[in-house]
C-alpha positions, 0 to 999 in steps of 0.5 A: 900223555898225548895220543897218537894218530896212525893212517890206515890204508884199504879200510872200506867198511864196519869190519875194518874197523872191527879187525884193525880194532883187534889188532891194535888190541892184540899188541897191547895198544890201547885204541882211543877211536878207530874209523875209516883210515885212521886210528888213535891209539892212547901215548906214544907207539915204540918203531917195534909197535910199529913194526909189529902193527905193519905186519899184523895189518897187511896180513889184514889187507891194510897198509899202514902209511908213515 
C-alpha cells in the first residue's frame, strides 16, 4: 500500500498541524506525518475523501492544493 502526500496551504504553526491532524483523523484518514504544508496519509485517498477534506480544512482556514 503506498502512502499519499496532500499539499496544504495556510499551515503557519504547531496548531495547524494539530487541526489538520484532527481533521484528517476525524474522515477516518490514517496520517502518517503531518507538518508545515504537507500531509501523508496512509493508501490511496478516494475524490469524495478529497472533497470532504477540502471542506473541513477551509472551514480551518486552509486550502487544499491539487
Amino acid at each position: 500500500m503506498t502512502d499519499t502526500t496532500l499539499y496544504i496551504k495556510n499551515m503557519v504553526c504547531d496548531r495547524c498541524v494539530m487541526a489538520v491532524d484532527g481533521a484528517l483523523r476525524q474522515l477516518s484518514l490514517r496520517p502518517v506525518s503531518v507538518e508545515l504544508g504537507k500531509a501523508v496519509v496512509g493508501g490511496d485517498v478516494t475524490a469524495q475523501q478529497r472533497e470532504r477534506l477540502r471542506q473541513s480544512l477551509r472551514q480551518l482556514g486552509f486550502e487544499l492544493l491539487d
